[in-house]
C-alpha positions in Angstrom: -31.7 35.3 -19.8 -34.2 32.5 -18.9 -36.4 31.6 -21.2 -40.3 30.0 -21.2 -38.6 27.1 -24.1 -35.3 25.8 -24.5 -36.0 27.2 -28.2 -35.2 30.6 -26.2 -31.8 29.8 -25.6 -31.1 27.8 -28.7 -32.1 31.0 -30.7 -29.8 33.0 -29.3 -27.0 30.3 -30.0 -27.5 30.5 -33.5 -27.9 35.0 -33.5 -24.1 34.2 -31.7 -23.0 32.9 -34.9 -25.8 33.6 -37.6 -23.5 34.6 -40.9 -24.8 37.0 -44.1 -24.0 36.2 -47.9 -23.0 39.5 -48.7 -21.4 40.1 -45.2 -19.9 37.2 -45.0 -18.7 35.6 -47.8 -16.6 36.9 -50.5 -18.9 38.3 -53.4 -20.0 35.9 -56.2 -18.1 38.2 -58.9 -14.7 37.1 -57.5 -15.0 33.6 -58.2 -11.6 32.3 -59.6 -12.8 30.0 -62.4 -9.3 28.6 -63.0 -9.9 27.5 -59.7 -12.9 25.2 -60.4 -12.5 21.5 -60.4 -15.7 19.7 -62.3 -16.0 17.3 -60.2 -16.4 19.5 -57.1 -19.1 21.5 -59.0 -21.3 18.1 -60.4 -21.1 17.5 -55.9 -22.5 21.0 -55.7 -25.2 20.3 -57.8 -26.5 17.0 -55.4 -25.9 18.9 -52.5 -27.8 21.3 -53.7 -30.9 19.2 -54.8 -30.1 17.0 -51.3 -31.2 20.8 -49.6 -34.2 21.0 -51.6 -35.7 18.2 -49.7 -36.1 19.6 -46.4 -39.0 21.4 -47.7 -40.8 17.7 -47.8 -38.8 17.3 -44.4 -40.4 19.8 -42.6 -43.7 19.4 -43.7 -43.6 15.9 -42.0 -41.4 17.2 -39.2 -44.3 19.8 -37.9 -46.9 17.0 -38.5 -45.1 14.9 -36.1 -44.2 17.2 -33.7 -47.5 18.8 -34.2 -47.9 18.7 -30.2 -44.0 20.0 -29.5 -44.7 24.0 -29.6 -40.9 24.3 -28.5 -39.2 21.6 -31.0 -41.8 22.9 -33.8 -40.6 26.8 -33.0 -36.9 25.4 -33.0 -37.6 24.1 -36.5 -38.5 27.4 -37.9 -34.4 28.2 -37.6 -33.5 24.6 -39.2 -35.8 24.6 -42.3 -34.8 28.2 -43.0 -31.3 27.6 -43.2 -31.5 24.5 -45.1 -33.6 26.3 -48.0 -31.3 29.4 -47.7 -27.8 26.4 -48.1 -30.3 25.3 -51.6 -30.1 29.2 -52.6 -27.1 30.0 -52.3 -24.9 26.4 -53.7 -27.3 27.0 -56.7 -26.2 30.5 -57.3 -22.7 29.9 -57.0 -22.7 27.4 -59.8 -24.7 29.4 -61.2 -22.4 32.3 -61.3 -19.6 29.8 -61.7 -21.3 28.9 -65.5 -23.2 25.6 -64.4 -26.5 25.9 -66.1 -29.2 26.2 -63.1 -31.3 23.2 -64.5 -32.3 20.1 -62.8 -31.0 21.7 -59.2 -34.1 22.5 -58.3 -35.5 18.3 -58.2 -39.2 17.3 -57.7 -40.3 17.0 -54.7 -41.2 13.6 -52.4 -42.2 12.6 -49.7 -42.5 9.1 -48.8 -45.7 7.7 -46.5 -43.9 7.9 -43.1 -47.4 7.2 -40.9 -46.6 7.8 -37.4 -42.8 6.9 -36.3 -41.9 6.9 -32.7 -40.6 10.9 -32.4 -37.3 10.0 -30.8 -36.6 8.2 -34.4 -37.6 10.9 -36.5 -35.1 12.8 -34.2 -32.1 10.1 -34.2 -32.5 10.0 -37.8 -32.0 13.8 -38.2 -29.0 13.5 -36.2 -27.4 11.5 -38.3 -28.3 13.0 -41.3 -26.9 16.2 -40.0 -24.1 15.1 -38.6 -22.8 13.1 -41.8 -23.9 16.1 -44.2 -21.8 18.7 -42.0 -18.7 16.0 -42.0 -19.5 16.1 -45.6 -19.5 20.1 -45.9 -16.2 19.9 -44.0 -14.2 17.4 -45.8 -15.2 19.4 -49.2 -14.7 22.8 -48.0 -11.3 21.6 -47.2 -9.9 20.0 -50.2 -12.0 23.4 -52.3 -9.5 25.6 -54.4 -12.0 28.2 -55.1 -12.0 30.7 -52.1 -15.3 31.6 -52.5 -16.6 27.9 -53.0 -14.7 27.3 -50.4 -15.6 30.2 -47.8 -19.5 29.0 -48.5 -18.7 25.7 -47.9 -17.5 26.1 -44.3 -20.1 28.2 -43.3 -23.0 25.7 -44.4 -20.5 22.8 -42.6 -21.0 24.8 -39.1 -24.8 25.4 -39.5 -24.9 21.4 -40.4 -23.0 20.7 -36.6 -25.6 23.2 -35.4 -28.4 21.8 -36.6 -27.1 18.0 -35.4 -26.9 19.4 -31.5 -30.7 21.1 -32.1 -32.0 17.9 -33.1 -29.9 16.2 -30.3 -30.9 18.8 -27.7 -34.5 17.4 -27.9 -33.6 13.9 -28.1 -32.3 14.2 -24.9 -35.1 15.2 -23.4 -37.1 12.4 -24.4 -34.4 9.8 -23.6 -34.3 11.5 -19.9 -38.3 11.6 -19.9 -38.9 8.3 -21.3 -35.0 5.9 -21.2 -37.0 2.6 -20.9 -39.0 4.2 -24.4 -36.7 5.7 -26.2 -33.1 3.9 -25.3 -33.7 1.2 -27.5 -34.9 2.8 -30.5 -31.9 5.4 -30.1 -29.9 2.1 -30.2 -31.8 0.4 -33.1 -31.7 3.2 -35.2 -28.0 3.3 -34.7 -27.5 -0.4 -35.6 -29.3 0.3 -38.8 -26.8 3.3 -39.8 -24.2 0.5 -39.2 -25.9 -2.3 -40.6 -28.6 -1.3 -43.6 -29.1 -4.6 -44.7 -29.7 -5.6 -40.9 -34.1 -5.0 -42.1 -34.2 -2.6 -39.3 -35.8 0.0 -41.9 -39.0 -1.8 -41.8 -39.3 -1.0 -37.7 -38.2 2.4 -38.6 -40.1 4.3 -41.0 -38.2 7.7 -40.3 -35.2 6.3 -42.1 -37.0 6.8 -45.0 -35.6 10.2 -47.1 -37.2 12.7 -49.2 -34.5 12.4 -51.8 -35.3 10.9 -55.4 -33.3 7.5 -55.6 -30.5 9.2 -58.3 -30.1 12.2 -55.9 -29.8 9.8 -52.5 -27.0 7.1 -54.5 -25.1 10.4 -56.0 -24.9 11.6 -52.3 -23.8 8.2 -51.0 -21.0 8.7 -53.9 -20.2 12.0 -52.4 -19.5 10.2 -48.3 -17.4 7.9 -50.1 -15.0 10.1 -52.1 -14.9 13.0 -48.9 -15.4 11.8 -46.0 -13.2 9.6 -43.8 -15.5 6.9 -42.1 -13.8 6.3 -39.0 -13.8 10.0 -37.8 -17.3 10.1 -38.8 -18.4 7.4 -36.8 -16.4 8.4 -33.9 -18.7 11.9 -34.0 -22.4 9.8 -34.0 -21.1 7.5 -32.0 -20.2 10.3 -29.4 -23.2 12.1 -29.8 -25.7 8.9 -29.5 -24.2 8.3 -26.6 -24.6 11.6 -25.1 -28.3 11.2 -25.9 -29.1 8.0 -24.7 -26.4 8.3 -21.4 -24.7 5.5 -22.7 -21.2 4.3 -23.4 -21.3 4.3 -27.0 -17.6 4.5 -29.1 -17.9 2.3 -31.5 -20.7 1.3 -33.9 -20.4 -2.5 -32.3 -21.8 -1.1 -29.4 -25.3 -0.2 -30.8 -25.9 -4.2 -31.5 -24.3 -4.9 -27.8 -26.3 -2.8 -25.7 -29.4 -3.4 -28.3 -28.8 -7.4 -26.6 -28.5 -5.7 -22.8 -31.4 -3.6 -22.7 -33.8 -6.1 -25.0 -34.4 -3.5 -27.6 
């Protein structure tokens, strides 16, 4: 099937492998609650509140995209399974006894002004790529089957959502390389480096997460994920966009130097 948009095709990618709580996923009711490790839970509850923000996200997503009718129609798939992920960890700590208060946080949303678009999508990148490493490492070490069932399934739509966002990166770095390359590559030095004050020429890297909800998260990375395979996956995928040889996070700040970012 050809289609008028490459949102035609990515559609149908996610139809392939589009999943349904009460087809897919054990029932809330069988919950083993000897199964349920506190600590796990009290992660549920940021993720949870991390999800909430993409309704801030998109709002500033369709603003800058405004002029991108396919990325804008692809975005329609991304911000409805981020709020559904929101639904759904709430109601399984909710049905697991965790009182439903303070998942739902207040929203923000930061002054981004215009950022280049090839930013806004590098940044998304990353975020999705670290929160579906994230949904993997905890889906893995879950005891509860159902906990655990959810979490995999949010993991794959994380990966998914990681190649959308890089799908249309790509086709500004083939458009524009001499435009885009080097902010790919300063974006990356600044996931490597934050201190490096690359934030300030990148206003995308701004989140919609209150400050309690972004450090808990960070917390999260550091107790579940392993760093090195992590890096090895943005690494791999930054390099796919920009057509570079990119394979370990020293080479954003080396090719940043050969192509005078």
């Amino acid at each position: 099937m050809t289609g008028v948009l490459d949102f035609d095709e990515l559609f149908y990618k996610h139809e392939r492998v589009r999943w349904s709580p009460t087809r897919d996923l054990p029932p809330f009711s069988e919950i083993d609650r000897s199964k349920i490790d506190g600590d796990m839970v009290d992660g549920l509850v940021v993720l949870a509140r991390t999800e909430f923000s993409s309704i801030p996200a998109i709002l500033d997503l369709v603003r800058i995209f405004r002029h991108d009718a396919d990325l804008t129609a692809w975005l329609s798939i991304w911000f409805a399974e981020e709020v559904r992920h929101h639904l759904l960890l709430r109601q399984w700590a909710e049905a697991a006894g965790r009182d439903p208060e303070g998942m739902v946080p207040e929203l923000t949303r930061p002054e981004l002004g215009d950022p280049p678009a090839i930013a806004t999508l590098a940044v998304n990148v990353l975020g999705e790529v670290r929160t579906c490493r994230l949904y993997g490492a905890m889906a893995a070490a879950c005891e509860e089957p159902v906990l655990a069932a959810l979490l995999k399934k949010i993991a794959g739509d994380e990966g998914r959502h990681a190649q959308g966002f890089a799908h249309y990166a790509r086709k500004l770095a083939t458009a524009d390389p001499d435009g885009a390359v080097p902010v790919l590559l300063r974006v990356g030095q600044l996931w490597c480096d934050p201190d490096s004050g690359l934030a300030d020429a990148n206003p995308a890297a701004e989140n919609y997460q209150e400050a309690e909800t972004a450090a808990a998260m960070a917390e999260l990375h550091r107790r579940w994920v392993d760093p090195e395979r992590e890096a090895r996956a943005i690494c791999s995928l930054f390099g796919d966009i920009a057509g570079l040889p990119i394979s370990t996070p020293s080479d954003f700040a080396t090719l940043r130097k050969q192509v005078r970012a």
